[in-house]
N, C-alpha and C positions, 0 to 999 in steps of 0.2 A: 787384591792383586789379580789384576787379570790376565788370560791366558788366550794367546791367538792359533784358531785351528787352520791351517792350511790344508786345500784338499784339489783336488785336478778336476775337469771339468767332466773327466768320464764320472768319475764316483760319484761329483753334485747330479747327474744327470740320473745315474743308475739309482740312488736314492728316491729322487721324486718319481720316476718312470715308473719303479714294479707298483707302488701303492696307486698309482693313477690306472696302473694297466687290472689293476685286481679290484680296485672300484668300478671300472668301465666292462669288467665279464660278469660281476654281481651284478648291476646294473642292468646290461644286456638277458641274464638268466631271468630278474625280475618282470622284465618289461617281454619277455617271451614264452614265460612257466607253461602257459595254454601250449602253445606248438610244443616244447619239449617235451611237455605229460604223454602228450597224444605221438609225438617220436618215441619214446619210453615203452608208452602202452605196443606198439605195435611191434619193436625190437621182441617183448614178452611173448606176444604172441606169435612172432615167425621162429623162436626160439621152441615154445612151446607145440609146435607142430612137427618139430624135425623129426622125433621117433614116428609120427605115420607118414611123413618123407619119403624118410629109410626103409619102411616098412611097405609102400608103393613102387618105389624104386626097386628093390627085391624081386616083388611082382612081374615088373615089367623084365629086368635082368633074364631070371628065370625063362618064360615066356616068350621074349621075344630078342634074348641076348643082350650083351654090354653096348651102351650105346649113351654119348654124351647127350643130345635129346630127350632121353629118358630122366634127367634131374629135373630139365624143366616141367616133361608133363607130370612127374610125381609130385613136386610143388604146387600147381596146377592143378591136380585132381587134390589131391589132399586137401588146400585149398576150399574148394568145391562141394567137398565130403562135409566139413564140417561148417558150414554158411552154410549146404542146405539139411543138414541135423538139426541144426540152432532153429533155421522158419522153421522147419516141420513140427518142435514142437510149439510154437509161439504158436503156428498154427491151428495145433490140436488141440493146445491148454487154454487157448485165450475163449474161445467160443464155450469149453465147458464151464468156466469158470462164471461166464455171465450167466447160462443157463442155468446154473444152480442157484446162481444170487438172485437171480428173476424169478423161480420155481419158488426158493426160501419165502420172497417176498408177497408171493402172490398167494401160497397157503400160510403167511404168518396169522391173518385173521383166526381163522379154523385151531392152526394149532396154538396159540395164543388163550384162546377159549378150554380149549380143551387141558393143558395144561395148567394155564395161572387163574382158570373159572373167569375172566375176560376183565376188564375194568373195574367189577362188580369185588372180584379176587381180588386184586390191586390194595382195593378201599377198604377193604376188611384187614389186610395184611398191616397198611400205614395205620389203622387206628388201633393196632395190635402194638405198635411203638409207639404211639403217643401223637400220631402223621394223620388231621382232617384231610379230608379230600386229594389223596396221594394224587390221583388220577388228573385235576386240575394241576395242581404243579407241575407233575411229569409235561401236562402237554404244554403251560407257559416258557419250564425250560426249553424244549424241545424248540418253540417257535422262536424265542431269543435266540437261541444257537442257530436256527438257520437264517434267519437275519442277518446276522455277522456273519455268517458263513458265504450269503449271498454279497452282503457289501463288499468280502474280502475278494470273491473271486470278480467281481465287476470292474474293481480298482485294480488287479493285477491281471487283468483279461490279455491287455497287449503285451505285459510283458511275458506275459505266459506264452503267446504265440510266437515272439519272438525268441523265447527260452527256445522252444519245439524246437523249429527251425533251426537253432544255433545245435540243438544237441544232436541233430539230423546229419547236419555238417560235418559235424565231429567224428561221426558214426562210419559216413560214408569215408573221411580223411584214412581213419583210423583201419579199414579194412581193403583201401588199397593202399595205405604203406604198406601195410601186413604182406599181402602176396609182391609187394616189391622187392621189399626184404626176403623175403622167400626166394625166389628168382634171381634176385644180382645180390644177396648179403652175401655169399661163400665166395664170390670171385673176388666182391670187393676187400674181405680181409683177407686173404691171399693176396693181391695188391698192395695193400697194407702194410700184410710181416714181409714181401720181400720189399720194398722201399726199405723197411727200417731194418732190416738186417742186412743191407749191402756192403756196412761196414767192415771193419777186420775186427771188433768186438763182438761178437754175435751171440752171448749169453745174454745181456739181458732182454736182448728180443726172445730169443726162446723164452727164459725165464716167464715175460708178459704173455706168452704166448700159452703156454703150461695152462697158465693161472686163471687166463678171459677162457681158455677150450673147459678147463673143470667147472668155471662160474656158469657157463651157458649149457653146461653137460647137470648142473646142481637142477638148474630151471625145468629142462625137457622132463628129465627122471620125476621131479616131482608133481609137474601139469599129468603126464600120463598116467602115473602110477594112483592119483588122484581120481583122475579120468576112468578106472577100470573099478576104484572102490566106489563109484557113483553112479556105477550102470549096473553093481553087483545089488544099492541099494536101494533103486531104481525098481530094478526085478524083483526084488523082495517086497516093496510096498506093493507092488501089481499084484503080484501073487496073493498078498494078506488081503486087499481089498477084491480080489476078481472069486478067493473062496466065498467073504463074506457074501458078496453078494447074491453066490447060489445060496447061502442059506436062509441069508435075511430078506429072500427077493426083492432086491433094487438092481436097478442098470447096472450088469457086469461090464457096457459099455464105459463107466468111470476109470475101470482098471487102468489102462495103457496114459491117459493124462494123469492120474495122481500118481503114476509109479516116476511117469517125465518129470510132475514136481519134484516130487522129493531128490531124485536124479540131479536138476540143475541146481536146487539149492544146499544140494552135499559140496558144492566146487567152494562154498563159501567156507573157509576154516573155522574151525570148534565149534560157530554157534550156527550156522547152516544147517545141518541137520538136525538140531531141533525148530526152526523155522519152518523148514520143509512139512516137517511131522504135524507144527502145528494147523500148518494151512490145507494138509489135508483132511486130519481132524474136521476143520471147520464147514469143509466142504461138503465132507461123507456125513456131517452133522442136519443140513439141510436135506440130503435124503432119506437118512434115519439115526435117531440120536443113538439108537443101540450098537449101531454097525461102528460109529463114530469113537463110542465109547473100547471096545473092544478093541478098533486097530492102535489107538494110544495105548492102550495096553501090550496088546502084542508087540508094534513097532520100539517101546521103551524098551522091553525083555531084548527085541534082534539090536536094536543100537548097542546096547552091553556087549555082547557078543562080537557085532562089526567092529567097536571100539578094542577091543580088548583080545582078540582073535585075529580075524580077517584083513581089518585095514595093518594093524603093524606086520603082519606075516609079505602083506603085500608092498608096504610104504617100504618095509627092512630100516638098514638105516643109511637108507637114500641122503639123508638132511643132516644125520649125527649131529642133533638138537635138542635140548634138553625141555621138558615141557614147559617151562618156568621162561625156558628164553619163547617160546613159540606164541605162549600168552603176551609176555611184553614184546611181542614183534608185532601183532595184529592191533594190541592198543595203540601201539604208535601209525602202526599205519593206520587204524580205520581212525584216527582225529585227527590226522594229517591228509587224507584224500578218501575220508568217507568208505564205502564197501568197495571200492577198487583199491584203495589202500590196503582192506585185509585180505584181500583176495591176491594181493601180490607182495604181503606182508614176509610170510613165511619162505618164499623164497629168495628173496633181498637176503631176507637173516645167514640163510644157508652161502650166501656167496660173501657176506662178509666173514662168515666160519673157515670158508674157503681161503681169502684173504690174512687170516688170521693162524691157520696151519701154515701159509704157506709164507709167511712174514719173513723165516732166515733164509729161505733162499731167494726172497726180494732183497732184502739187505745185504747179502753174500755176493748178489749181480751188479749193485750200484755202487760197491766198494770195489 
């Protein structure tokens, strides 16, 4: 027995339309992920600047009185303050870092000798395990690996240059949306809520309203609050390495670039700052393995401390995140978008915590 469905030509229409129209914004999202990431990245980062905005803008208030002008140039210098923070240390870390690795390589001979008793050490050591002639193998491995190591960069040469270039693009996109956003983001959603609240309903624009000002207030609080525990960590490695090196006489000139390491590599959550720790390690290792030794020590003892002290007194509970969510937020991001993933891992999570408080009064607006 069959049964005949009658239906009017709006509902046959409305049927196929939302699935065609919700295939064709996936679609569009897919075939755009690149532009959206790099819109994404730079919303983070004009968001993530507004506490020294605000903090500029005061300045200016102060100083030179209330004055509409004064948003733009506090965006503007802010702006400015931090792109030329970022070169100055690229600056100062990049030229140490080869010099060390060039110094390392040019006394490995000497201390190679001096330490493993030279090749001669090597072959006493392998036939100590049961290992003829270690020193030939090491160096057959050695020449395989660079072999393939040379075929693989010969064959990916161009696409490596043209990688560059692409990531260059990105770079420069990504840091003038940034002061765009800076500059015309406040007027444009102002534009925004009042278009949508012209209505005679005006909760649930507030309601949305509420909810995007706490998500983008979640973001600031934790880049800054971030920001002040990595210049505190920063200062602390400089210090641990600018004593040793009065004592253990090497370059007290290392201090101020291993303190910037460690500094920029705290911005990365949970595993940054042992990253940091280890690359100074290795560095202060090429000018003396005892200095090297001693600041992993000390710096393990102050990280206890910064962890369990310092940074929660200063984070508070900006995030109201449980560590358990904070770990499964940077897994997902950093395999979903590599170390830019965990790096804006933990504040996604906090804006969907946001979302998730404030759920009855989104349901209370659309009812």
């Amino acid at each position: 027995m069959s049964k005949k469905i009658e239906t009017d030509l709006h509902t046959f229409i409305k049927f196929w339309l939302v699935p065609l129209v919700i295939a064709g914004i996936l679609f569009f999202m897919y075939k755009a992920v690149t532009g959206l990431v790099i819109i994404g990245i730079s919303i983070f980062l004009a968001l993530a600047l507004k506490p020294l905005v605000r903090k500029v803008n005061s300045f200016f208030t102060k100083y030179f009185g209330k004055d509409k002008k004064h948003q733009t140039l506090s965006a503007v210098f802010a702006y400015l303050i931090v792109v030329l923070i970022i070169g100055a240390i690229i600056a100062i870390v990049g030229p140490v870092v080869v010099n060390e690795t060039a110094k390392f390589i040019q006394n490995f001979p000497d201390t190679f000798e001096k330490t493993l008793g030279g090749w001669e050490g090597v072959n006493n050591f392998g036939r100590s395990i049961g290992i003829e002639d270690l020193h030939a193998q090491i160096n057959n491995a050695l020449t395989n690996l660079s072999n393939s190591m040379l075929g693989v960069l010969g064959d990916n040469l161009v696409s490596s240059v043209s990688g560059i270039a692409d990531a260059i693009m990105k770079i420069v996109l990504v840091l003038v949306l940034t002061l765009l956003f800076l500059l015309e983001g406040p007027e444009m959603m102002d534009t925004l809520w009042k278009s949508l609240g012209s209505g005679n309903d005006k909760k649930p624009t507030m309601v949305a309203r509420k909810v995007i000002s706490k998500m983008a207030n979640v973001i600031s609080t934790y880049v800054s609050r971030q920001a002040i525990v990595a210049i505190i960590d920063g200062c602390a490695s400089m210090t641990i390495v600018f004593i040793l090196s009065l004592i253990l006489r090497f370059s007290s000139s290392l201090a101020i670039p291993m303190g910037m390491i460690t500094m920029l590599f705290y911005l990365i959550p949970m595993f940054g700052q042992f990253i940091g720790g280890t690359l100074v390690t290795i560095l202060l290792f090429f000018s003396s393995p005892l200095a090297a030794l001693i600041f992993a020590i000390t710096y393990i003892i102050y990280a206890q401390i910064e962890n369990n002290f310092i940074s929660p007194k200063i984070q508070g509970d900006a995030l109201n995140l449980q560590p358990v969510m904070i770990l499964c937020a940077i897994t997902i991001g950093m395999y979903m978008f590599g170390l830019l993933g965990a790096i804006i891992a933990i504040p996604i999570a906090g804006c969907i915590r946001v979302l998730i408080d404030e759920y009855p009064n989104i349901k209370t607006a659309r009812e």
